[in-house]
N, C-alpha and C positions, 0 to 999 in steps of 0.2 A: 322598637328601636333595634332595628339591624347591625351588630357588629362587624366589621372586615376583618377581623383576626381566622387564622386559619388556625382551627383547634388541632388536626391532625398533628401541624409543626411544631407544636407548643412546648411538647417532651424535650426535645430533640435541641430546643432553644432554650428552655429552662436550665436545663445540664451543665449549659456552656456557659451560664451568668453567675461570674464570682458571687454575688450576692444569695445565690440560692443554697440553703441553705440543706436541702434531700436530699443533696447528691446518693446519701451513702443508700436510701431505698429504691427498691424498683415503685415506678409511676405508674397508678392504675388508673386516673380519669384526670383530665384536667378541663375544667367549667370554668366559663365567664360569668360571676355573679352581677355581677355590674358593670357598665361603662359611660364614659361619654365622648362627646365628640369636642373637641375644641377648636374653636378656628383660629386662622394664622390673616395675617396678608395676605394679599393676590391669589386669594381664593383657594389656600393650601386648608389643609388642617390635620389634627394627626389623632387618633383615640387613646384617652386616658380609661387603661379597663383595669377591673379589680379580678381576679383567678383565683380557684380554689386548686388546689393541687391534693387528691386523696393517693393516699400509698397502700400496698397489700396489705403490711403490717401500720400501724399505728394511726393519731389523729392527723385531719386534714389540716394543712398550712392553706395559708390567700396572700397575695402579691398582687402588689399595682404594678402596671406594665405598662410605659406609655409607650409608643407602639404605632408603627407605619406600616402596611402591609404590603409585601413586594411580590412579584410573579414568583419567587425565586425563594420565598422566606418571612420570616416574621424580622424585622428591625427594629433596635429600638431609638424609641425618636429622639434620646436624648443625645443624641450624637448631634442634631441638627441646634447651629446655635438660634434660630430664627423658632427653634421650637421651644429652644430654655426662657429665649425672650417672651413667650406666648406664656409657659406657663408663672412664671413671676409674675408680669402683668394679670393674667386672672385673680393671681391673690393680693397686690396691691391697688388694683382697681376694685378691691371689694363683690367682683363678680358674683352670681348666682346661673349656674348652667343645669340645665335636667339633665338626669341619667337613666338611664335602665330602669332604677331600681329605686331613684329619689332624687337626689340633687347634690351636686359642688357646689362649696360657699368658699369663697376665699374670706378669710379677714384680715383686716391691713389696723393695729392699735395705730392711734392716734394720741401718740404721746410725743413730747418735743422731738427724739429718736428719730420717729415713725414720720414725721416732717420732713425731713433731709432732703434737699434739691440731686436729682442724679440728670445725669447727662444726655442728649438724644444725638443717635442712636445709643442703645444700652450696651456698654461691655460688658460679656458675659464669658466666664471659663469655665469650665466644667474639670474641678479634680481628679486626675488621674492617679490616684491610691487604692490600693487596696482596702476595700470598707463594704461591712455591709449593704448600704444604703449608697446614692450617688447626693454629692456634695456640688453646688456650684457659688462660683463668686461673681458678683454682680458687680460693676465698679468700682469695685476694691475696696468697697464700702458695707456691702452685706454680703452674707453667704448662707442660700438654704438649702435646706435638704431633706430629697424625694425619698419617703421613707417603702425601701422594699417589702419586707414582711409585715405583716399587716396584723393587729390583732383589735380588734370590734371595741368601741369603746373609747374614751378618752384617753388620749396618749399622756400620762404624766409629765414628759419634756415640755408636750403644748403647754399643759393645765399648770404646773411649776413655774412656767417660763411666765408665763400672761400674769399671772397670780404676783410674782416678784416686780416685774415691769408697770403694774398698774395701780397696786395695793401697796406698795412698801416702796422707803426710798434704798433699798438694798441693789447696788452696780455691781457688786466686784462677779461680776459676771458679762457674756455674751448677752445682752439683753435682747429678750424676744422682740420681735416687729410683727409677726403676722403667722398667719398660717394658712393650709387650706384640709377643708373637712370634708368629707360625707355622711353626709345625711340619708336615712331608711336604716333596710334590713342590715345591707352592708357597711351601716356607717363606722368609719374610722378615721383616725386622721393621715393623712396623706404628705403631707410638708411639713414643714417648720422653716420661719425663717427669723434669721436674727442676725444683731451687729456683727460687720466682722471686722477682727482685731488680727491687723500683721505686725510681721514681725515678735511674733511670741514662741515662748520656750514652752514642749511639753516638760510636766512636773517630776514624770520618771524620770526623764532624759537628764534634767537638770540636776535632781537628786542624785543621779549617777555620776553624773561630772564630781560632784564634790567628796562622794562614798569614794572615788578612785585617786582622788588628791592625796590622797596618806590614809595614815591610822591614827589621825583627829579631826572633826571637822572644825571647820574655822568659825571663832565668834564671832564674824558677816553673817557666814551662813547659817548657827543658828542664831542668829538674829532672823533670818527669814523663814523661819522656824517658827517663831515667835510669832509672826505677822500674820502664817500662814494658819496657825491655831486660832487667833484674833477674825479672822475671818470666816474661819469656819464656825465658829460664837456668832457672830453677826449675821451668818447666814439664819441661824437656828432660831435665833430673835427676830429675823424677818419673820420664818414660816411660823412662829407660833403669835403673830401680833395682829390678829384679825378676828375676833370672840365671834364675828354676828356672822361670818362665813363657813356654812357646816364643814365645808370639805377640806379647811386650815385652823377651823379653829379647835384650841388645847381639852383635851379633854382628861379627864383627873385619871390618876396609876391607881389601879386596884390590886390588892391581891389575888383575883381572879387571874388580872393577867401576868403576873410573876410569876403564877401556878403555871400558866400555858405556856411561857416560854420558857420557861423551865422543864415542861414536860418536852415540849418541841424540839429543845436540845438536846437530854439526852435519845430521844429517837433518832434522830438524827448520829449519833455517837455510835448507837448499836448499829444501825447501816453502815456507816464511813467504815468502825472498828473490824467489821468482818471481814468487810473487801478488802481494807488496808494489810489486816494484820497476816495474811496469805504471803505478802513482801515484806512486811516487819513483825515477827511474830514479835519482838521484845515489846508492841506495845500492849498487849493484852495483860504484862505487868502494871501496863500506867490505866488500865481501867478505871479501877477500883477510885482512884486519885481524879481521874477526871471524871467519873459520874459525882464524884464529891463535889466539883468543883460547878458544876449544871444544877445540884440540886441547892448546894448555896442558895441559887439564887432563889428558893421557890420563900426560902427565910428571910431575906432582907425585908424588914418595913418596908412599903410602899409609900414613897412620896414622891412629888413630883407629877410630870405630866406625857401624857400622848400626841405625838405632834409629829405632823408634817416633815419626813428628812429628806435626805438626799436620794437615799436609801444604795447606793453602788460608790460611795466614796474610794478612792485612790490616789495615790498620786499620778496616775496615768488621765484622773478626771478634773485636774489641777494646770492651769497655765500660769508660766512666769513672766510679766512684761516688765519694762523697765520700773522699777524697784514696790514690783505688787505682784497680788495674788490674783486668779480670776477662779472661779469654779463655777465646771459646765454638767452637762448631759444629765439631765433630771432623770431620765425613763426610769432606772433603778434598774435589780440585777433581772438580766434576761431568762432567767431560768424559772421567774418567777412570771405568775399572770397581771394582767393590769389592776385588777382586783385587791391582788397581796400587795402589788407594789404600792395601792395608792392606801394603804392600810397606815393607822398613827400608828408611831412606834416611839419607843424613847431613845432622845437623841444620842446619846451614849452608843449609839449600832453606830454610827456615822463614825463617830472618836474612836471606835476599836477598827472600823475599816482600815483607816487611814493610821493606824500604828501597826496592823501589818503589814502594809507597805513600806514599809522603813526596814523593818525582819525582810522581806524581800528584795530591799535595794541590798543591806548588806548579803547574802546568801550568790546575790549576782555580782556583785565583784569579785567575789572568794573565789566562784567558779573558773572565775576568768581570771586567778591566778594573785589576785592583791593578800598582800599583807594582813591575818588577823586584827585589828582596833580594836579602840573606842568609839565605837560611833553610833553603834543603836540605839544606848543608853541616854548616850548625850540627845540628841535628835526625838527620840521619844520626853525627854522633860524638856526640851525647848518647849514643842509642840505642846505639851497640854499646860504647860505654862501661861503660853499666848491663851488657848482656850478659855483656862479658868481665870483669866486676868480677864476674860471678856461674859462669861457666863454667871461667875458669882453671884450666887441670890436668885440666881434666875428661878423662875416658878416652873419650868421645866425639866428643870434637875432634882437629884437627890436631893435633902436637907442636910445629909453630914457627908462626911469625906469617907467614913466604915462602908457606908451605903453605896456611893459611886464608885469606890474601889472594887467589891464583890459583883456591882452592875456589867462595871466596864472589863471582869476579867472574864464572866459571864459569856457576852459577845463578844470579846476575843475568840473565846471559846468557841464561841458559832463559826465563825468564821474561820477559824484554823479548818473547823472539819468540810465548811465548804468547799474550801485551796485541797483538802484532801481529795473529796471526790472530783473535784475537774482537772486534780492533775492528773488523776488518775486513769481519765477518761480523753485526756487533750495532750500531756505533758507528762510522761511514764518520768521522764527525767528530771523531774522540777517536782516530783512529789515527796522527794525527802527533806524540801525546805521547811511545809508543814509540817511532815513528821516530828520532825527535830523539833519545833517549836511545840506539840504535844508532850514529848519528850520530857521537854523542860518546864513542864507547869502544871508539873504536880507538887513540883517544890515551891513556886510561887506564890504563896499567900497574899 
């Protein structure tokens, strides 16, 4: 099977697409590991290929590129709306097309959802934001999306998403519809599609609005505090309520594994701490205090269980609709492989994500000139409020409040030094927010 991509021009086009992620290395090969062909109407059609992109230095990245090829250039196809309506239609026609290298499967769940009457001909827009990946909205009813960087393997958002939508009566989410996959050497997943919800608030944005109202938050808001705790509970009782499912179901805490992530934090500390402390040397005083604080954990009883999270919690991964929560984007943090991300973990990494974003909202007002408050405090016991009004007893938690306190300050702890190294490396400016918050939690018990 013949490709028409012109590999010379590949470089040259790669560069120029927000989504690409090399810019910063010189390109030294770029392969088509796979493609296929899809047809259109009236006898069009355009190729969906998979690319491997190697650099002088470091590992090879792959990208799907759907893809028209011009006298004049490589194009890509998703500019053409006749081309987003083609590839929809392949994943909710449930298609199977051969490729190169194996085969496209679209899947289309068949759940009440995944029923929805849509219109002929199909509206289709294609999101002009800034994003990784290209977004488009179907109807005004769904919205999927062509995942650029590619990585071999089960995409977590699919597997998360499908898992939620078919297995569990848990919504407060975009619920998955469909997707589409490759199958062989190069298999990955390639789309994701799922409801779409207008008219919603992102959850930083929203938590900003109310961080900027004064130096209290208001008892509405956390009231939605509350709700928004309650849900991320109900999330956690989805993913752990499936025993006969290897890849969701709970598996018992060891002391094995407190030992390793305990070990895994402080390594991580000694990394973060050297780079860091070049721009803060006063924290090499809070060492000593926060390897304390890493190796706690390797002492807590182990109770409780290993389960399925979210694993990249925020309030940026939080929508607000009218008077509810939704939480989306399963894949987990990108820094990580498919592998780690779809690894059990204790839910408790999720609750410490999601109260550093709070230490984040406040550090962004401040910047931007607001008034000193109350407002971290309050906002953090709203939140685990809502939680444990929704988690108590749960088999996936600690068994005492000693235990989840030393867990959850544990992964706090991870994560402040995570916000360390990426601000450091994305946000020179933004890394004294986690500073500050190491800072302060030596004193914390």
């Amino acid at each position: 099977m013949t490709t028409p991509i012109d590999l010379t021009k590949l470089p040259d086009y790669l560069r120029n697409q927000r989504w690409f992620a090399g810019k910063a290395w010189p390109i030294k090969t770029v392969s088509v590991v796979d493609h296929a062909r899809v047809e259109l109407p009236a006898g069009r059609d355009f190729t969906l290929a998979v690319v491997e992109v190697t650099y002088e230095l470091g590992n090879p990245d792959r990208y799907l590129l759907p893809v028209e090829s011009k006298g004049d250039g490589v194009q890509d196809a998703l500019d053409d709306v006749e081309v987003l309506r083609g590839l929809f239609n392949l994943i909710r026609e449930k298609r199977v097309l051969p490729s190169a290298s194996g085969k496209l499967c679209g899947e289309w769940l068949d759940t009440p959802e995944g029923l929805m009457a849509l219109p002929s001909p199909l509206p289709v827009r294609r999101l002009q934001v800034e994003q990784s990946n290209t977004s488009v909205v179907v109807a005004e009813k769904i919205i999927f999306k062509v995942i650029r960087k590619l990585e071999a393997g089960i995409n977590p958002e699919y597997e998360v998403g499908r898992f939620l939508a078919t297995k569990t009566s848990f919504r407060a989410t975009p619920t998955l519809l469909g997707a589409l996959q490759s199958e062989g050497p190069a298999g990955a997943t390639l789309a994701v599609v799922h409801r779409y919800v207008p008219n919603v608030t992102d959850g930083w944005l929203y938590t900003l609005k109310h961080f900027r109202a004064g130096p209290r938050l208001t008892d509405a808001f956390l009231g939605e505090l509350r709700a928004l705790g309650q849900r991320l509970g109900e999330l956690h009782h989805a993913l752990a309520s499936s025993p006969d499912d290897p890849a969701f179901a709970p598996e018992p805490l060891h002391a094995e594994d407190m030992q390793r992530w305990s070990a895994s934090i402080v390594g991580e500390m000694g990394v973060t701490l050297n780079d860091a402390s070049r721009q803060f040397p006063e924290l090499e005083n809070r060492r000593e205090g926060l390897i304390g604080h890493a190796t706690q954990l390797a002492q807590v009883p182990p109770s409780g269980q290993k389960i399925r999270i979210h694993g990249d919690l925020h309030l940026g991964q939080v929508l607000r609709t009218d008077g509810d929560w939704l939480l989306f984007d399963f894949e987990g943090e990108p820094g990580r492989s498919f592998a780690q991300r779809r690894e059990k973990y204790s839910a408790l990494r999720d609750v410490a994500g999601m109260l550093r974003s709070f230490d984040y909202a406040e550090a962004t007002v401040g910047l931007e000139g607001q008034a000193a408050g109350d407002r971290v405090g309050p906002a953090r016991k709203a939140f685990l409020e809502g939680y444990r009004s929704t988690t108590r007893g749960a088999a996936f938690l600690p068994k005492d409040d000693a235990s989840f306190n030393s867990m959850l300050d544990a992964f706090e702890l991870e994560k402040m030094l995570y916000e360390v190294r990426y601000e450091l490396q994305n946000r020179p400016d933004w890394v004294r927010i986690p500073v500050q918050a190491l800072m302060r939690m030596e004193v914390r018990k």
